[in-house]
Structures are given as C-alpha cells and as structure tokens.
N, C-alpha and C positions, 0 to 999 in steps of 0.2 A: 321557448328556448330551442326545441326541433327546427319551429318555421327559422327561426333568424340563423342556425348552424346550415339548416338547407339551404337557404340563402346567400349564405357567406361562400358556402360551397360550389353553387353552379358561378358567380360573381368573380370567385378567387380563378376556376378553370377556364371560363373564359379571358380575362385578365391576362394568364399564363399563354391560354393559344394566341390571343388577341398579338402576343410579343413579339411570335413568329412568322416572317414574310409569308412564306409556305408551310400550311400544313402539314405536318409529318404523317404520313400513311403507314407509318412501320406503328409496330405496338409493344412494348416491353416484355423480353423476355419472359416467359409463362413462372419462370421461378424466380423471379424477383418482383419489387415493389419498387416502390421512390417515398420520399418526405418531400413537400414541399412548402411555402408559406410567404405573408406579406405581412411587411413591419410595418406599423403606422405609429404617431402619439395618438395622446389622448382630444386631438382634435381633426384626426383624418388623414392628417400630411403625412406622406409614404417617405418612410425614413432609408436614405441611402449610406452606404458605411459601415450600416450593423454588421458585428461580430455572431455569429452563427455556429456553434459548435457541438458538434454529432457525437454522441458518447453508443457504446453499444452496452451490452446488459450486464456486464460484468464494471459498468461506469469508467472507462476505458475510451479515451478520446481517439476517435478513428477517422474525423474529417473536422472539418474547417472551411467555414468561406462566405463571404460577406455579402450584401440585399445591395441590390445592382440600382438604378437611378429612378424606379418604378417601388421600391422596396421590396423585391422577390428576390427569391432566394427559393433552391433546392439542392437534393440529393439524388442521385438517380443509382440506379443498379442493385440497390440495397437486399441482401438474404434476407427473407423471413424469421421476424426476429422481435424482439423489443426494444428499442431506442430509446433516449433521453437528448433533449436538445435544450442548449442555453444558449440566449438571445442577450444580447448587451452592446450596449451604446454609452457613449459619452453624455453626461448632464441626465441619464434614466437609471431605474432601477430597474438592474438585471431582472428576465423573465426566465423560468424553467419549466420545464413540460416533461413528464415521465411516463416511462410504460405506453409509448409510444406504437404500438403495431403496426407493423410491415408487413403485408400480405401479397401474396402471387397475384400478381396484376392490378394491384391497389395503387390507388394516391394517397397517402395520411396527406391532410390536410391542415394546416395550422394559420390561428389567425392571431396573429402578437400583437398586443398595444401595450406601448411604453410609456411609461410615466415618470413620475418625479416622487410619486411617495407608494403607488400598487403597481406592479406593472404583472399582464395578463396573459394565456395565451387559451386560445380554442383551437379543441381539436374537434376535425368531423373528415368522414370517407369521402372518396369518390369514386365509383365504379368504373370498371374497366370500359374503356370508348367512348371515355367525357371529354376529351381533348388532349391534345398533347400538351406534354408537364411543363417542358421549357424549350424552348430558341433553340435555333442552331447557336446564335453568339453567347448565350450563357452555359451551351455545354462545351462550348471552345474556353470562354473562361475556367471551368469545372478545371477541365480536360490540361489544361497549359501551365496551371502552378502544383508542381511536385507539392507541396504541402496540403494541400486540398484534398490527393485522392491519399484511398485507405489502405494500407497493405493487402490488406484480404478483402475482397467483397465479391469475386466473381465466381459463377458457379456454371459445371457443364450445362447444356441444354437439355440433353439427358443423363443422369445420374448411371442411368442402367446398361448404357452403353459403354464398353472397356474402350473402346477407340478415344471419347473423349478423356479418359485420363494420357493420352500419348502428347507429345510435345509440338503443337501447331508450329508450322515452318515462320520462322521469326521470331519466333517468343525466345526471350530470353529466360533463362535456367533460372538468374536472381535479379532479382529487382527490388528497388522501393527499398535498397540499405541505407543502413545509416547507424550508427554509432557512437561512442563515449569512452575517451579514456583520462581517468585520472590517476593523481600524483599525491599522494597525502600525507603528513608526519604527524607525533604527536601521540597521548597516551591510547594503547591497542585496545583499551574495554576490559573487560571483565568476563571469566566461564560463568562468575557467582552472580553477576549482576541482573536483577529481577527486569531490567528494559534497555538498558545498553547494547550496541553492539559493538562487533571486532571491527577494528581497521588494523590490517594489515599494511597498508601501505600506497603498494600500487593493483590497480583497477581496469579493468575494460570492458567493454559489453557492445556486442552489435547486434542487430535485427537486420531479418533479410526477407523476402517474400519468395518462396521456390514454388517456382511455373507458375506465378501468380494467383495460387487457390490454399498457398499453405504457408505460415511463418513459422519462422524459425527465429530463435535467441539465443546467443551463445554469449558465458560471459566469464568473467574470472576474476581471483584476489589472489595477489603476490608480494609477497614482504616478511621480512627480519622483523621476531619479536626479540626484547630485551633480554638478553640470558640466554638465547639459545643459538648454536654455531649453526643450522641449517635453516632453510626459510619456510616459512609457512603458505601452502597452496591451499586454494577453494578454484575449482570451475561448474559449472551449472550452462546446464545447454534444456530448453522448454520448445515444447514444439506443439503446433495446435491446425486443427485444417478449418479454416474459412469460417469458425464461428460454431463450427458444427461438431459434438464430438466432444472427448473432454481434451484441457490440456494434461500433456506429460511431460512431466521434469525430470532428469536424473540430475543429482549435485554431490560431490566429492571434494570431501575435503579432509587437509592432513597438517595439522599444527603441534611444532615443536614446543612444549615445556622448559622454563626454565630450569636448571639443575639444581639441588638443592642437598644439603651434605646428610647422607642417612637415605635419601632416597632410593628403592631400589629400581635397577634400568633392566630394561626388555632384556632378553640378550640379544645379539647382533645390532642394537643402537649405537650411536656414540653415544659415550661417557656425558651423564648429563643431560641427557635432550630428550627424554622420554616423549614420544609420539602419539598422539591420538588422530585416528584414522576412521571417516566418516562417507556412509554413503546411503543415499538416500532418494527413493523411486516414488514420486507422489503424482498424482491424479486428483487432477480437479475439475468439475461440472457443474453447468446450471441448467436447470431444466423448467422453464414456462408451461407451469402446468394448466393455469389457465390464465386471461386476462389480470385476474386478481390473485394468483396463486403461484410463487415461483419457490422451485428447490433447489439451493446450492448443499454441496457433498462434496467429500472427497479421501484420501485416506494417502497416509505416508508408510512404505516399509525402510528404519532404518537398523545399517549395520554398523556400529562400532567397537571399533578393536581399540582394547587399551587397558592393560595387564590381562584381560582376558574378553572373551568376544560376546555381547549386549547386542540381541535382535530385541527390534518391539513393532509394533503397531499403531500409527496415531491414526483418529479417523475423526472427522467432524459433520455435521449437517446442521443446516438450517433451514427452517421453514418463515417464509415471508407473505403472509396476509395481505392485500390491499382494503383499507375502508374506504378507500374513496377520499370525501375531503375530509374522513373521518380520522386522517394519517394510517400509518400501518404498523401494524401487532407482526412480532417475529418472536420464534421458539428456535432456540438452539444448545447444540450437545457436542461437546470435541470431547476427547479423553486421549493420552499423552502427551506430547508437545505441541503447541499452542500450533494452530494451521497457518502456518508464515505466508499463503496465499493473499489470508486476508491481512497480514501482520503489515505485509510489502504490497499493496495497493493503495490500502490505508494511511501509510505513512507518505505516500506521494500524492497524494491529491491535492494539497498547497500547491504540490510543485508544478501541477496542470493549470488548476484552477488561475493561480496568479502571473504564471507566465507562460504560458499556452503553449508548451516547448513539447517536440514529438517525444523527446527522450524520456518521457517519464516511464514508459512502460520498461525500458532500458534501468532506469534508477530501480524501478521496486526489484527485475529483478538481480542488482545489486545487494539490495536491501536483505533478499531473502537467501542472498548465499553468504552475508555476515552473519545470519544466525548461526553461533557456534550448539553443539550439544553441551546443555547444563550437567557435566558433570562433576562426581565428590566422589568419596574413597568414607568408607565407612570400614573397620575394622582391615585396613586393608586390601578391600575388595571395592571395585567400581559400582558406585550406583549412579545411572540416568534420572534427573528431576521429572518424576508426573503428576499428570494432573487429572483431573475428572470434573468437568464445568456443566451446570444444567442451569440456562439463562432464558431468561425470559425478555423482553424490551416492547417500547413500543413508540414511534415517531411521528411525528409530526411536524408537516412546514405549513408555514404561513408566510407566502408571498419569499420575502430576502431571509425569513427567520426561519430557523429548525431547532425542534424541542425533543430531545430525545430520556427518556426514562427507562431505567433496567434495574432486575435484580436477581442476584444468582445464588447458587450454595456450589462451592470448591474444593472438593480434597486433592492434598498436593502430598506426597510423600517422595524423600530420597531431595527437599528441599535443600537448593544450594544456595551458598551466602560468602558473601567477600571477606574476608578476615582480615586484617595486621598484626601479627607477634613476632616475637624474633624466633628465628630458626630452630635453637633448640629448647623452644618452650615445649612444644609438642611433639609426640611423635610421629614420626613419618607417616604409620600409618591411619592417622587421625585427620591429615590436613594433605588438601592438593597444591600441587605448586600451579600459581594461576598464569597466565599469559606475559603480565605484571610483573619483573622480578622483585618487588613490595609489596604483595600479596598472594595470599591463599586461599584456596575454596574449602569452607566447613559445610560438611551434611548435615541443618538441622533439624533434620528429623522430619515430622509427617504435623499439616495445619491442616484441619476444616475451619470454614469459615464462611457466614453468610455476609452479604453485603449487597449495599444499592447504590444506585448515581446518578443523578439527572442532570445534565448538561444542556446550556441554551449557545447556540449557535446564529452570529449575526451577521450578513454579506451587505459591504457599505463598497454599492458600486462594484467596478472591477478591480480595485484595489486594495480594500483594506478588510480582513476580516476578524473579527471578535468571538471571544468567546467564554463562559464562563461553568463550572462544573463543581458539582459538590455532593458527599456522598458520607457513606460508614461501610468498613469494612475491616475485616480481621488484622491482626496486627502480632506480633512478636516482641517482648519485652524482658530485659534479665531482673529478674528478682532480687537478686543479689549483685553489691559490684566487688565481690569479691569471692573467688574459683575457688573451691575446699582443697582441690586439684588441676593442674594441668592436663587434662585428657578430652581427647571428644566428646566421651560418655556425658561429663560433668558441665562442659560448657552446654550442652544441647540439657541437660536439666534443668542449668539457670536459665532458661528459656520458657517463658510463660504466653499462653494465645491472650488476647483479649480484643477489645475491641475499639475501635478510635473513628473519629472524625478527621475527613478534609476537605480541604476546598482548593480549588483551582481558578487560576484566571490564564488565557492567551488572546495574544494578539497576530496577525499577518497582513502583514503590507508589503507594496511595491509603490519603490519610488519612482516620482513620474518623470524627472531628468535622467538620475543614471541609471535606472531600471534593477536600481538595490532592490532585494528581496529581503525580508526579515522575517524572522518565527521567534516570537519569546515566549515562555510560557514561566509560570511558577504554581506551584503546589505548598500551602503551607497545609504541617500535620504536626503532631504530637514528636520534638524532636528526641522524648526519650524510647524512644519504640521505633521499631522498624516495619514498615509497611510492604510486602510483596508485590509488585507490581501485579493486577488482573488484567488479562488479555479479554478484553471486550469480545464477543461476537456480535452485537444488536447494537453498536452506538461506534462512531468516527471518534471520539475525542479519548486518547491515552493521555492520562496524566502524569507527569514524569516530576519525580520528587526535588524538591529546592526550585532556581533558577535556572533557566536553559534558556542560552540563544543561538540561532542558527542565522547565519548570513549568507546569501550569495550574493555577487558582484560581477556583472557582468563587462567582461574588458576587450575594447577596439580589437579586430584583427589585422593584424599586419596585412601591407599591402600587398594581391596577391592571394594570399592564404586563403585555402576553404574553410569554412566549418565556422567556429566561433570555439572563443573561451572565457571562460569563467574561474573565478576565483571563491574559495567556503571558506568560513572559520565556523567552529562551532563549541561552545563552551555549557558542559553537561554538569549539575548540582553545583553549582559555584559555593552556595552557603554551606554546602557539607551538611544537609539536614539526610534523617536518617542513619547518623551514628551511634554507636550505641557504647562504650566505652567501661569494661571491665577488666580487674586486675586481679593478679597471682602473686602474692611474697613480693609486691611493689612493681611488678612488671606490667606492662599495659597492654590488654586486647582491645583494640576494635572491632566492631561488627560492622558490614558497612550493606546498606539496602544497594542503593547505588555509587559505587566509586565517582569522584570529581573525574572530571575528563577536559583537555583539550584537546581539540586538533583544528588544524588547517590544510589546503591541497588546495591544486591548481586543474581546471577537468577543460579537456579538448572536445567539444561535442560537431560532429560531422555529420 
C-alpha cells in the first residue's frame, strides 16, 4: 500500500508540473500548505466537471471548484489546519475524505476514484521541492470566480512582525461580502418549546472579510409578536481571525410579552408588554490535538433581566477520537443552555450539502440568534431552563452511509413547557405569558433521565438524502386527567418521568428542474406523554416530534438584479403529537412538547 501511495504521489506531482508551460521557481509561502488531487472512474478516464468542495474543521464550506479537462483540481494558500473534501459527479457516488492535513510547505495529496456503487479517495504527502502544485491557467481559474476563493485563508509572512498587521497599499478594508435578507409571517414559536424556534419576522445577516485575514458576521431579527404594542429585536455580530483563535459572539436580544389581565409589569414598561432582555458573550474553539485527537470547547456568559436580573454560565466540551476506518468514539459534557454553536451548524448542513449556497454559514448564524432564553416563572420568580448532559457517541461511515450511536444521562431543572388554559384558570404567578398570545409557559419542575439513539444516515448521489433514527429516552406523563387544583404546584405534581420509545424517519432532496429543496421528517412516540427534546452533542440527526416539512423554492431574478431569491414554507408538528390534555371543574389544559407551527417568507440572498 506504501509502494502504490509513493507512486501515486510522485505520478500525481509530476502530472500537476507536467500542466504548466513554465516551471514556477517561487515556492509557497513557508506558513501555508495547498490540497490538491485527480479524479478518475473506476476505469482510469480522468473525469472533468467534478464538483470539489473544501470544508475546514469546524465542517464549514470555505471553497469550491471543479477538476479541469486532465481531472485535477486543487487548493492553494491553505493555513495549517485540518480539512475535509467532497468530490461528486454526476452518474457516481459522491467520495469524502477527512481530517485532511495541511502543513507549512506541504502538498496533501489526494487520489479520488468514482464509481457507481464505492467510490474512493487516497490520501498521501509530498514534500516540499516536488514540483509545482498547478498552472498558471488553473490558478487564473482559482483566482477569477468569487465563489471559489475563501473569506479567510491568508496569513502574514511573519506573524511576529507588527508591520504585517498594517494595511498593504490597495487592499481593501472589506471584501469577499455577501449577505441575506429575509421577510417571513406566521406562528412566532414557542419560549416552552423543547426544539422550536422564534421568528420574529424580519431577518438580515451579512459576512464580510476585514483586511482579508479576519471575518466578521453581523446579523439581526425584527418583528411584531401577537399581543404586544412594541417590537421584538435580536442582533448578533461573531467575529473570528483566519481560522486561528477562538470565535466570539456577542447577541442581544429584547422581546415583548403579550399582556395578560393579573399580570404584573416592570415599572416604566408599557401597560402590558412585559420585556425580556438578553445578552449573551460566548466563545468557541477547536483545537487539533493530534492527527486523531481533536478538542472543541467553549462557554457562554448570559444576562437576563426580567422581573429581576438571572446571570449564568453555559460551558460545553467535546472530545473526538479517530479509529481510523475503525469510525470515531467522541465524549462530551455541556451544562446550561444547550451550545447553539453546534445547535446552528447542525441545523444547516442540508442547506450546504444540497445546495452548495455561500450563505449557510449566514443561516446558522440566523439560526443561533432565534434561540430565545427558556424561560418560566415559578412562585412568581424567573427561572432560566438547565441542563447538565454527559454523552457519550460513536460514528461511523461507510463509503455514502453513516452510523452514528449515543448515550447520555441529563438533569434538566427549571423545565419549561407550552401550556393552553384560559386566562383565569391560573394565577399569574404560576404561568408566563408566552410569545403566542394562545399560550403560556409552565415550569415543570426538574427530570433526570437516561437515554440512547442510533441513527443511520444515507447520501443517494448529490441529491437525495435519507435517514432513519430510533431510540428511549425519558419522557413526562400526567397521571391523572383531572387537576384536584388549579395551581402550578399541582399541575407539575400530576406530572410523572417515565420512560418511552421512538423512532424517526427523514428524507432531503433537491429537485433537478426547479432546484426545490425539501426536508421532511416525522417522529412517531407515545402520544400520551410528552418527550423533551435532547440536544445531541455526538450525532447530526435532531429528531423533531410529529411531521415537519421544510421547503425552499428557488425563484428567477429579475432582470438586472443582483443576488438571487428564494422563497420557505415550513410546517412544524402538523399531527399535534406530543399533547397532553388535562382538566379542572370541566375546563381543559394542554400540555404541549412542541406547539404546531406555520410559517412562510420570501429571503434576498446577495
């Protein structure tokens, strides 16, 4: 295996010099590396068209760009780092390669064969002064389509030197921007709901590259929730240098309450509109401990004020093993609010994977400034929902398939949960007035609970992917459907843990005419119980209760216009599973895990 990887290697760099009229005498930057590689089938013939896409280590799409008429393809400039590359073609099954390393003065070398039922890749080095990596005309290709290069990839010559941080005559201050704005109606979510989130309305987010060694994200949520006279703001600005370092996020956010009679208000509010006020300083990092060994970390400080002022502390790590093709074992620990880094990565990789669009890193982070704070009102006083997770996983792919297995123990206390009763069933100081002016948030109380879940994961081509998951985990059930009392105390009594079964099935596709996108997924479980949502740390698939479908629709731009636009609908527990339905003296309560939701919006991506 050595002699044919040596082989492949001197074979593939001469191939690549072989390209170029004229030798290049220059040598790549001493603190950078390149990727480079050749597509073939499974019978030799160097496949031209291939799709090529560069992820960096947080799987994070940072380049793009297709195997030229020879089937070569590379990257050049790349930081020291670990990569991921997917190779995909039409009539093959997509290839992927991880854990890639990029070394000061290295070639990773890669040798891809596509096939029809396994398709391959080899990786091997080549030392510095083996040839030059590509052409002048393939780094003019590189070089000539915006989409291709990365926001961030370059690095001074000397780090140590304060000159190179000043602004090279020409450079521009921002570069490499681009942007999202959306328009959206429709039910606003849930404070109670265990995996929903807020929409507010209207939406923006743009990314920008300053002096070209650092990105920046700024982004926002604006909009009238139902019941209340003032509007509700979220902005979030993430800033990160070159790869290196952790990222830092500050997000702020301040959402009106609907008014509810008995309620009591801040003072100095309007009448009615009780305020919760949110801000939140979080840091996140990955750190490549070795070849086989990587550490993501990170920790949140947040402030909320609302009837009186809740600091806390979330903090998470994970640790990620490589076996080799043995897959890989990962141990991980959060305690507070779940770490929305990985909540809002995780949630957009459809949206990479299937439509290769720059904005995703733009959606997550969208994604992670709809997370509102989970809170309830317990005797009158605010409480923030926590948690405490010690998870264990372990993964495995095979060629298009991935097999992921986990199992954790979770204490949550200061649990919140979606209610329906009328007004004056309870008192004010028992129930929150939720986002919803048809619902409330009940504290129930504090669950431990063990559970597991193994999910198989299947990629058909570049368009369709499958998926199936099934598990046990803790669950919430009323014992009684009838309240001795109307009070918090007694509802969170008839309140029993136990434990249940589910299963899951999803599907994603894109269509190949109008480049529709779909996500469905469904969860069936025990509909007399209520199941908490668990935030994964060691496994991609959230399973979301009932039926959910998500659409995008991608629609012509006017002539003239930059950017593109698209159109969402999205319809969250259609079957209403997960309710739970108790009465008082003939009055009806709801419990609800996840509230039904519509929405739809129309997003301007630039």
């Amino acid at each position: 295996m050595m002699t044919v990887r040596l082989k492949f290697a001197v074979s593939l760099v001469a191939a690549l010099a072989s390209s170029a009229p004229v030798a290049s005498a220059a040598s790549p930057a001493s603190l950078s590396g390149s990727i480079a590689g050749f597509v073939r089938d499974s019978a030799g013939v160097p496949q031209m068209g291939a799709s090529v896409l560069l992820f960096n280590r947080y799987e994070r799409l940072i380049q793009r760009t297709l195997t030229n008429e020879r089937g070569l393809f590379g990257f050049e400039s790349l930081t020291p780092d670990l990569y991921s590359v997917r190779v995909s073609l039409a009539s093959f099954v997509p290839a992927m390669k991880q854990k890639i390393a990029v070394q000061p003065g290295m070639q990773s070398l890669l040798y891809v064969d596509l096939a029809s039922v396994l398709s391959s890749i080899e990786l091997v080095y080549a030392a510095p002064g083996q040839g030059a990596l590509m052409s002048d005309d393939w780094k003019w290709t590189l070089k000539a389509s915006a989409s291709t290069r990365p926001i961030l990839r370059f690095l001074p010559d000397n780090p140590s030197d304060p000159t190179q941080n000043e602004k090279p005559a020409g450079e521009s201050v921002f570069s490499d921007t681009y942007g999202v704005l959306s328009v959206s109606a429709g039910d606003p979510g849930s404070l109670g709901g265990t995996s929903s989130q807020s929409d507010l309305g209207t939406a923006f987010a743009l990314a920008t590259s300053l002096f070209g060694r650092n990105r920046l994200q700024l982004s926002g949520n604006v909009g009238y929730s139902a019941g209340a006279a003032l509007p509700a703001t979220g902005f979030r600005t993430s800033f990160s240098r070159d790869g290196f370092g952790p990222e830092v996020s500050v997000t702020m956010q301040q959402v009106y309450l609907p008014g509810r009679s008995g309620f009591s208000v801040i003072p100095g509010q309007a009448e009615g509109a009780p305020a919760i006020r949110a801000m939140s300083v979080a840091v996140h990092d990955s750190i490549a401990i070795s070849d086989d060994l990587r550490f993501d970390y990170g920790a949140a400080l947040d402030s909320i004020t609302f009837l009186d002022h809740l600091n806390y502390l979330s903090k998470f790590a994970r640790l990620s093993y490589s076996l080799g093709d043995n897959g890989t074992l990962q141990l991980a620990y959060s305690s507070g609010a779940p770490p929305i880094q990985f909540l809002a990565a995780d949630q957009t990789d459809n949206r990479a994977e299937l439509s290769g669009n720059d904005d995703a890193a733009l959606a997550a982070d969208l994604a992670a400034l709809s997370v509102l704070p989970r809170l309830s009102l317990r005797d009158g006083s605010a409480a923030v929902q926590h948690s405490q997770d010690y998870e264990i996983g372990y993964e495995k792919k095979l060629k298009s398939t991935t097999v992921d297995v986990t199992g954790y123990h979770e204490s949550i206390t200061n649990l919140a949960m979606t209610v329906s009763a009328p007004d004056d069933l309870f008192s004010p100081n028992d129930l929150l007035p939720d986002i919803s002016s048809k619902s409330s948030v009940l504290n129930a109380g504090s669950l431990q609970r063990f559970g597991y879940a193994a999910s198989v994961t299947q990629v058909l081509g570049d368009k369709i992917e499958l998926g199936t998951s099934a598990g046990r985990a803790g669950a919430l059930t009323a014992g009684t459907e009838d309240l001795p009392a109307a009070t918090g105390d007694e509802l969170r009594s008839a309140l029993h843990p136990t434990q249940r079964f589910w299963a899951s099935a999803r599907a994603s596709a894109k269509l190949p005419v109008t480049g529709t996108i779909i996500n469905a997924s469904y969860q069936w479980m025990d509909y007399r119980a209520i199941m908490p949502s668990h935030f994964y740390l060691t496994q991609r698939a959230y399973p979301e209760p009932g039926l959910n479908i998500r659409v995008r629709q991608p629609i012509p731009s006017f002539l003239g216009m930059p950017g593109r636009l698209e159109a969402t609908a999205e319809l969250r527990n259609m079957l209403a599973q997960g309710y739970v339905r108790v009465s008082d003296a003939g009055q009806s309560v709801l419990l609800t895990q996840n509230p039904r939701a519509v929405r739809g919006g129309l997003s301007f991506i630039f």
